[in-house]
C-alpha positions as CSV (number, residue, x, y, z in Angstrom):
1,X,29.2,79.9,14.8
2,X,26.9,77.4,13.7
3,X,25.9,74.8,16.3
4,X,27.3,71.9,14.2
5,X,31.0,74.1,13.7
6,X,30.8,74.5,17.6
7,X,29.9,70.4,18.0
8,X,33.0,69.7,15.8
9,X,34.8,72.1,17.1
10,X,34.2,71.0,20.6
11,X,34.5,67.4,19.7
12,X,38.5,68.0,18.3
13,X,39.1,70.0,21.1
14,X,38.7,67.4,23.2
15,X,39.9,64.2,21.4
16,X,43.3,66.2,21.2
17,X,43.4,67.8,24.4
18,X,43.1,63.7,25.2
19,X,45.7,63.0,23.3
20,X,48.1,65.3,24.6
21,X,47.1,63.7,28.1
22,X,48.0,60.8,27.0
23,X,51.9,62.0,25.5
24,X,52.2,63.8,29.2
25,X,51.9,60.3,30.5
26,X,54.0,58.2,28.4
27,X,56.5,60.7,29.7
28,X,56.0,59.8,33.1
29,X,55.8,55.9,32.7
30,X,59.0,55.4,31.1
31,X,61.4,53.8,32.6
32,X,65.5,52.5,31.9
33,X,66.1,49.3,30.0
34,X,63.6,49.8,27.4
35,X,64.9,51.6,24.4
36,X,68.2,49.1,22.9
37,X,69.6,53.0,21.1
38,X,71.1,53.6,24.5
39,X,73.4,50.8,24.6
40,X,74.1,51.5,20.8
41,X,74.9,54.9,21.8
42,X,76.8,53.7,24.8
43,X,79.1,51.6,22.7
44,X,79.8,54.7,19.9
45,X,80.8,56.4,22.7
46,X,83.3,53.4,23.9
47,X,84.7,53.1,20.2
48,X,82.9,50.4,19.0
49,X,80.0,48.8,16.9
50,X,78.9,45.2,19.3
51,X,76.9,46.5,22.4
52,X,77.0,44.9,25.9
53,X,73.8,43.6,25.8
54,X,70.1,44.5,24.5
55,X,66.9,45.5,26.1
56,X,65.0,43.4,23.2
57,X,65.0,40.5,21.7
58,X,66.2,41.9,18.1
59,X,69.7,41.4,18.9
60,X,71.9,39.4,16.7
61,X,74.4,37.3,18.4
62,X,77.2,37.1,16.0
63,X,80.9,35.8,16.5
64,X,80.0,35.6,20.3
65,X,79.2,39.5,20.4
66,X,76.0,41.0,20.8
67,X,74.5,43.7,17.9
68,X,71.6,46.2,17.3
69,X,70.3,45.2,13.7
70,X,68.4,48.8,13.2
71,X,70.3,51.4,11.8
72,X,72.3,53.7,13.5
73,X,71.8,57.3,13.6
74,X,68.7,57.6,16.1
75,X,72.1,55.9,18.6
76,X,73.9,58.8,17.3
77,X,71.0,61.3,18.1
78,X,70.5,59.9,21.7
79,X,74.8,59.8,22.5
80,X,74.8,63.3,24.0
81,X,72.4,61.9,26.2
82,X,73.7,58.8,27.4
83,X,77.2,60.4,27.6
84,X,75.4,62.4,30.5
85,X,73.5,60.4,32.1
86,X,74.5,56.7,31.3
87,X,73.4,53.9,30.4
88,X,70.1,54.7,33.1
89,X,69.0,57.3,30.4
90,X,65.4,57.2,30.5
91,X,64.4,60.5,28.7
92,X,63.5,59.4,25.4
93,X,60.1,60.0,25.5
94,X,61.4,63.5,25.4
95,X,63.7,63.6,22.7
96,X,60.6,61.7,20.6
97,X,58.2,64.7,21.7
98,X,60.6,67.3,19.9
99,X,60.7,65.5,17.2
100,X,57.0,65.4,17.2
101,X,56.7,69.0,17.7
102,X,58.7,69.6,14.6
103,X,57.2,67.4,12.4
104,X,54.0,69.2,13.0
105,X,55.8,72.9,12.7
106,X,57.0,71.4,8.9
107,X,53.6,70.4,8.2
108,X,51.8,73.2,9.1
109,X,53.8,74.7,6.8
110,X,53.1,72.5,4.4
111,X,49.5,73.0,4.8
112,X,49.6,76.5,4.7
113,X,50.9,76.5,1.4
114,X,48.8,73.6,-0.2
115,X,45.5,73.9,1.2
116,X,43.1,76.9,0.5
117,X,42.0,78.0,3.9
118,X,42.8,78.1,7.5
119,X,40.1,75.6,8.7
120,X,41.6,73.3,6.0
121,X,45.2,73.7,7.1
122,X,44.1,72.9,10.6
123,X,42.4,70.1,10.1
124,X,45.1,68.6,8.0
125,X,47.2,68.8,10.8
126,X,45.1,66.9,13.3
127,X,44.6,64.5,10.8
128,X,48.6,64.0,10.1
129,X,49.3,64.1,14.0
130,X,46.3,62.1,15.7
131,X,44.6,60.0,12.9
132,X,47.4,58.5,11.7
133,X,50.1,55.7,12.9
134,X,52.4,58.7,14.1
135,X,50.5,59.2,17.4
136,X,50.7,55.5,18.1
137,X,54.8,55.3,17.5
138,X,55.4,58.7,19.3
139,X,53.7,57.3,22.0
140,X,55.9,54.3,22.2
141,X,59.3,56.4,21.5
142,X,60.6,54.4,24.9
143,X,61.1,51.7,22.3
144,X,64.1,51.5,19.9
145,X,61.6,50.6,16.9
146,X,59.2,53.9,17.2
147,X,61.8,55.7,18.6
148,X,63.5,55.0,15.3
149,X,60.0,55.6,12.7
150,X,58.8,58.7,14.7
151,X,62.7,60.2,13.9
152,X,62.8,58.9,10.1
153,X,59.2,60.5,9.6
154,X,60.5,64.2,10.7
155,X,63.6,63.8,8.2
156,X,61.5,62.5,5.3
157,X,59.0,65.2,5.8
158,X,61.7,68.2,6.3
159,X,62.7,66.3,2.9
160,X,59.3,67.3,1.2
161,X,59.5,70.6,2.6
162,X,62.9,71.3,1.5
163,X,61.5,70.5,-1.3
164,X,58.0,71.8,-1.6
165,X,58.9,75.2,-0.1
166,X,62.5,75.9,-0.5
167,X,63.4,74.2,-3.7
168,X,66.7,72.7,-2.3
169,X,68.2,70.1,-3.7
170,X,70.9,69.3,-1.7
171,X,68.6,69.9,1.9
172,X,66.7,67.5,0.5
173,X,68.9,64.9,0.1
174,X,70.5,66.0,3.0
175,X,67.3,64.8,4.9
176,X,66.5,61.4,3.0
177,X,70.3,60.7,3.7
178,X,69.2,60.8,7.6
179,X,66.0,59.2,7.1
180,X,67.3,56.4,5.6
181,X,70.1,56.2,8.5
182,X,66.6,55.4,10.7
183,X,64.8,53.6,8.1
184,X,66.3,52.3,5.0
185,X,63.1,52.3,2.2
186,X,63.2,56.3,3.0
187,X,66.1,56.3,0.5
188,X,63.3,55.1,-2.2
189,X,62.0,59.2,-2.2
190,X,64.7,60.1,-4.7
191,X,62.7,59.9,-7.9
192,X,59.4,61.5,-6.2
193,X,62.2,64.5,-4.8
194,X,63.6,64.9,-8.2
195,X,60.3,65.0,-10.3
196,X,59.2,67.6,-7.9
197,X,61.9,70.0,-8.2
198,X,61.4,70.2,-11.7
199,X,59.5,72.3,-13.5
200,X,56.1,70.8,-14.6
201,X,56.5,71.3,-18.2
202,X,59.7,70.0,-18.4
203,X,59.7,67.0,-20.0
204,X,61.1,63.8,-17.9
205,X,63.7,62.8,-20.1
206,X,65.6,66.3,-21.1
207,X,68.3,66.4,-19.1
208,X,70.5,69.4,-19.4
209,X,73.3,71.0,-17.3
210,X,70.9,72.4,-15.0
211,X,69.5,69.4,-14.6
212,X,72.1,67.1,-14.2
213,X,73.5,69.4,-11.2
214,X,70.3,69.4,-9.3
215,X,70.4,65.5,-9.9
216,X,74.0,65.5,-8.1
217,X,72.9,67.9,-5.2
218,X,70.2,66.0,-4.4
219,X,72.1,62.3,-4.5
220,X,75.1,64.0,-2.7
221,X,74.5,63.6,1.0
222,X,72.1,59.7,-0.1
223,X,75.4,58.4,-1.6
224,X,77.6,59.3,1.1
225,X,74.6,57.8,4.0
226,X,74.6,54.5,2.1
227,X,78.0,54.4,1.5
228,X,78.9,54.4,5.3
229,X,75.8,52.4,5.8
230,X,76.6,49.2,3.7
231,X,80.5,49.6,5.3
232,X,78.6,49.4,8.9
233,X,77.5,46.4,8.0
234,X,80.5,45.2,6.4
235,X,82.8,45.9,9.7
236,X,79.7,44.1,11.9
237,X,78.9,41.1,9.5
238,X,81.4,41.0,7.0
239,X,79.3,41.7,4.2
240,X,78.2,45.1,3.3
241,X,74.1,43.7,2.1
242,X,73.9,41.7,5.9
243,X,72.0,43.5,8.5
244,X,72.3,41.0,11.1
245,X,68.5,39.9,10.9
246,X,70.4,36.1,9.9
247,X,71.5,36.4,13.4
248,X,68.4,37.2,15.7
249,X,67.2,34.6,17.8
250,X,69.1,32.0,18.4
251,X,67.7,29.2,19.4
252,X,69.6,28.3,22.6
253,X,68.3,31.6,24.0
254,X,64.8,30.3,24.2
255,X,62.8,29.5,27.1
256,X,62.3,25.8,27.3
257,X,58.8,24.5,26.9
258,X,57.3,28.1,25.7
259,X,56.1,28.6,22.2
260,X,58.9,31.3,21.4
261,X,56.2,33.5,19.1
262,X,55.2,33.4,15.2
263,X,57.9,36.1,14.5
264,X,60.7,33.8,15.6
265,X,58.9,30.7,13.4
266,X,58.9,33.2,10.7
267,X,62.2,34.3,10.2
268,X,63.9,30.7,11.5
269,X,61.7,28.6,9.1
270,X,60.7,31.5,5.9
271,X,63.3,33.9,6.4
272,X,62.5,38.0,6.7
273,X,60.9,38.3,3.0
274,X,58.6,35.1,1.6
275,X,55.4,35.0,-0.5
276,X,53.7,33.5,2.5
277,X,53.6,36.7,4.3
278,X,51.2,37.9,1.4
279,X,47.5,37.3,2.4
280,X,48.4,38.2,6.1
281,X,49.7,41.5,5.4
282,X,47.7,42.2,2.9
283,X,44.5,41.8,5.0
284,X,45.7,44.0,8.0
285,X,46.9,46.9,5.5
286,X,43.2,47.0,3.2
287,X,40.4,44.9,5.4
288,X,40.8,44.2,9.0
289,X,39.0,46.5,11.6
290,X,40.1,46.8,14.5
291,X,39.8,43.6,17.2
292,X,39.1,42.5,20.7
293,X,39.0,38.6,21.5
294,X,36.0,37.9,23.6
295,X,36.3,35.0,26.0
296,X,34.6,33.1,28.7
297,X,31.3,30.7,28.6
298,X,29.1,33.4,27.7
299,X,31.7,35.1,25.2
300,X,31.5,38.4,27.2
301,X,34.9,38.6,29.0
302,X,37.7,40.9,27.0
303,X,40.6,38.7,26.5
304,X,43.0,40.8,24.2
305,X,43.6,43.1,21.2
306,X,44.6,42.4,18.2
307,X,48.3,44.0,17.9
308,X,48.6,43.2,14.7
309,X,47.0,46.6,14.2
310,X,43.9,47.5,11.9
311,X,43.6,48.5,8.2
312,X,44.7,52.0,7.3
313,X,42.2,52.9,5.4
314,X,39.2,52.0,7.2
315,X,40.8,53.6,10.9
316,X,41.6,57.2,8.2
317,X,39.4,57.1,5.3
318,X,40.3,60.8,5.0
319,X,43.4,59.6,3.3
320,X,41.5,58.5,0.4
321,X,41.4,62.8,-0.3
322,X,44.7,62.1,-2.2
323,X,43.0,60.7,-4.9
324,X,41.2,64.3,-5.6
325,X,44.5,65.8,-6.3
326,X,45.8,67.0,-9.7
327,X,46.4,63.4,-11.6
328,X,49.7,65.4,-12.5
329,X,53.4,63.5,-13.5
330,X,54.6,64.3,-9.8
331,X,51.1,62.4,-8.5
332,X,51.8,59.0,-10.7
333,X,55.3,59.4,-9.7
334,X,54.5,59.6,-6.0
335,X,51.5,56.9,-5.8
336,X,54.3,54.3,-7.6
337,X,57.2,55.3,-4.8
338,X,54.1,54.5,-2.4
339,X,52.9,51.2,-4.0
340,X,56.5,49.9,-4.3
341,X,57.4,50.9,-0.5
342,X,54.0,49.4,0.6
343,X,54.5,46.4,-1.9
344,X,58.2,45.6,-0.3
345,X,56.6,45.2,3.2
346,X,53.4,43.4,1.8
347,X,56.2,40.4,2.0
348,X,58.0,41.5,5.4
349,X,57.8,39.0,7.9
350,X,56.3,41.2,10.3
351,X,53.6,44.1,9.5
352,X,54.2,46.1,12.4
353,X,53.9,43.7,15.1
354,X,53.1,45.0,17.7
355,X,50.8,47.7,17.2
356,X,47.0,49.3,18.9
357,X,46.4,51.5,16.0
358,X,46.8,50.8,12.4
359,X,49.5,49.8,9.8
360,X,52.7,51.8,11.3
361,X,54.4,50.8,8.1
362,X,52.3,52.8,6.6
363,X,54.4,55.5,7.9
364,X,57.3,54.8,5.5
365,X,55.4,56.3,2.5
366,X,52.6,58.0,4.3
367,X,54.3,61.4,3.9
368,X,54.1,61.1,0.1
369,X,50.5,60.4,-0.1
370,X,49.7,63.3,2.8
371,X,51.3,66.0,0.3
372,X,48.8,64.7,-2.2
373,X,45.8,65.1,0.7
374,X,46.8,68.5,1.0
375,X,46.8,69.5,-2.6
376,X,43.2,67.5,-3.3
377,X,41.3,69.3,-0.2
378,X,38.8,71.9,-1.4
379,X,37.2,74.4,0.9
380,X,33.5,72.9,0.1
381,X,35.5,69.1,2.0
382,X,36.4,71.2,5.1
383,X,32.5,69.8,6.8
384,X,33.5,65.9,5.4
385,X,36.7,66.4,6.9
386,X,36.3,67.4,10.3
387,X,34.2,64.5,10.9
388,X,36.1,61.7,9.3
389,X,39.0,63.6,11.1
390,X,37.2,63.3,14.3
391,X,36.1,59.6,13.7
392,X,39.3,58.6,13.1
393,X,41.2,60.4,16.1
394,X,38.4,58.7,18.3
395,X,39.2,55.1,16.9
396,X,42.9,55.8,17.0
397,X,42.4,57.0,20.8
398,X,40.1,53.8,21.5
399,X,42.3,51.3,19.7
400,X,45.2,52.5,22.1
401,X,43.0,52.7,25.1
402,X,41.2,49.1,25.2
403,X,45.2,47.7,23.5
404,X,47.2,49.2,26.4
405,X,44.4,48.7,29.4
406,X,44.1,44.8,27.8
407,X,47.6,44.3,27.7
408,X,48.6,45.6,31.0
C-alpha cells in the first residue's frame, strides 16, 4: 500500500468511525415529546385521524381539532411501537438506524453492479451515507420531519433497485407507492422507473402489449397510495387537494411580543409556494458555503450557524460525477425528474429549515442523480474520489458539529 492509499485510507476510517460515534449518541440523547408520528400513531390506533396534541408547531388547528399535516405512513410504521410502549415511545432513533442500515445494504448493491471495482463501490457508499444530507436527517430521526425523509429515501431507493437489479415492475411501484406515503414528489419517479425498465433500443413511443402491462404493474400499487392519500385528506379537510398547511399557525397561539419566525410570515402573508421564495432558495441550493455569525466588538465571538444549510454542490462536488455518465435516454429522463423536483421546491416556503448540513431537499431526487454517479465513475476517478469523498464527510461532520455545539 502506497503511503497516500494508507493516508486516505486512514483519513475515511476515521471520519466514519466519527460518524458512527456520533449516530451512537443521537441514540442516547433522545428523549419523549419530540417526534409528532407518535401521537399520529397513537390516534390510528384509537380509530381516528385528529391527534391529542403535537410535539411541533406544524399542527393544523382545524374545526377545533388538532392534525399532523405530513403524510401518514412513517405513523403507521412507528404504531407497533407506540401500541407497546405508549405515547412515552422514545426509540425512534432506532427504528431510523434500520432504516439507515438498509438503505446502505440496497446501495451497495447498487454499486456493485454499476461501478467497475471494489474501491469504487466503497467509496460510493461513504459518499451516499456520510457526504450527503442523509447523515444529517438520520441523525435527527427524533423528529417527525427526518424521521419521515430518512424513511421515503429507503423506499425510493429499494424503488431503483427493484428496478435496476430485479426488473420488477410492480416492486417498484410498490416502493414509490410508500415513498410517496412519506413524501409526496417521490411519486414524480414514475417516468424515470418506466424508461428504465425498458429496453434501450426500444423506442419511447411504441407501446405494445408488453408494454402496456408493465406500465399497469408499475402504476398499480402509486394509484391505489394516492387514491387513499387524497381521501385522507378529504375525511380531515374536506377536500381531497388540502393538506392542512392552510391551517398551521394560528395566530392566537403566538407568544405575545416575540417575533413568531420568517416561516410563519411566510406562509401567513405569501402562502407555501410564491415567486418570492426564488432568489433565497436558489442561493442556498447552488452558492452559499457554509456560515457562522461572528459577534462581539472585535468580531471574534461565534454567535450561530446558519441553519438554512449550505449549497449541495460545493459541501459534495463528487456529485458532479453524474455528469460523466452515458448521456443515454434514461439519463435526460432522469436529470428532468430531478430539475422538476428541485424546481418545485425552488418556490417552497421553506428550503429545509432547519438544517447544519446542506440542502436536505435535495434528498427528494438525490437517489436519481446517485444512480447516474455510479454509472459515470471510472477506475482511473477512484484517487479524485476518495478525496473529495473525504472533504466532503469532514465538512458534513464540521457543519454538524459547530451547528449543534452553537445551538445548544
Amino acid at each position: 500500500m502506497t503511503a497516500q492509499r494508507f493516508t486516505i485510507t486512514a483519513l475515511l476510517s476515521g471520519l466514519t468511525l466519527l460518524f458512527l460515534a456520533v449516530l451512537v449518541m443521537a441514540v442516547f440523547r433522545e428523549e419523549p415529546g419530540s417526534n409528532s408520528y407518535v401521537a399520529l400513531a397513537d390516534a390510528f390506533l384509537h380509530g381516528q385521524l385528529h391527534v391529542n396534541g403535537c410535539f411541533d408547531e406544524d399542527c393544523a388547528i382545524y374545526n377545533g381539532k388538532a392534525y399532523v399535516v405530513f403524510p401518514p405512513l412513517p405513523a403507521i410504521i412507528a404504531m407497533p411501537f407506540v401500541a407497546i410502549f405508549g405515547m412515552d415511545f422514545h426509540y425512534f432513533m432506532p427504528i431510523t438506524l434500520f432504516a439507515f442500515a438498509a438503505t446502505a445494504m440496497l446501495w451497495w448493491r447498487i454499486g456493485g453492479t454499476l461501478t467497475e471495482d471494489r474501491d469504487l463501490r466503497m467509496l460510493f457508499l461513504l459518499l451516499v451515507l456520510f457526504a450527503t444530507p442523509l447523515i444529517f436527517v438520520t441523525l435527527r430521526g427524533d423528529h417527525i420531519w427526518f424521521f419521515a425523509q430518512v424513511w421515503a429515501f429507503l423506499f425510493t431507493t429499494a424503488a431503483l433497485y427493484a428496478t435496476l437489479i430485479s426488473r420488477s415492475a410492480l416492486l417498484a411501484g410498490l416502493f414509490i407507492a410508500l415513498a410517496f406515503l412519506c413524501r409526496q414528489m417521490s411519486i414524480l419517479y414514475l417516468p424515470f422507473l418506466y424508461v428504465l425498465l425498458m429496453e434501450e433500443e426500444r423506442p419511447l413511443w411504441h407501446i405494445d402489449r408488453a408494454a402496456f402491462a408493465r406500465g399497469l404493474r408499475l402504476i398499480a400499487f402509486p394509484v391505489a397510495a394516492v387514491a387513499a392519500y387524497l381521501a385522507y385528506n378529504w375525511v380531515r379537510f374536506g377536500s381531497p387537494l388540502e393538506t392542512g398547511y392552510a391551517y398551521l399557525f394560528p395566530i392566537s397561539m403566538d407568544t405575545p411580543g416575540e417575533d413568531p419566525g420568517f416561516i410563519k410570515h411566510r406562509l401567513r402573508e405569501l402562502g407555501p409556494f410564491a415567486l418570492e421564495y426564488f432568489p433565497f432558495n436558489a442561493f442556498y441550493m447552488f452558492f452559499q458555503g457554509p456560515h457562522v455569525e461572528f459577534t462581539g466588538r472585535y468580531l471574534t465571538q461565534l454567535k450561530e450557524f446558519d441553519n438554512n444549510g449550505a449549497a449541495l454542490f460545493l459541501v459534495t462536488p463528487a456529485l458532479l460525477f453524474a455528469f460523466l455518465a452515458r448521456w443515454t435516454r434514461a439519463f435526460w429522463i432522469g436529470l428532468i425528474t430531478c430539475a422538476f423536483i428541485l424546481g418545485v421546491t425552488l418556490f417552497y416556503h421553506s428550503n429545509g429549515f432547519s438544517q447544519y448540513s446542506t440542502q436536505r431537499y435535495a434528498l427528494d431526487w438525490l437517489p436519481i442523480m446517485l444512480v447516474f454517479v455510479a454509472l459515470g465513475l471510472k477506475r482511473e476517478y477512484a484517487p479524485p474520489l476518495s478525496i473529495l469523498t473525504a472533504y466532503s464527510m469532514g465538512i458534513t461532520l464540521a457543519m454538524i458539529a459547530i451547528g449543534g455545539l452553537l445551538a445548544a
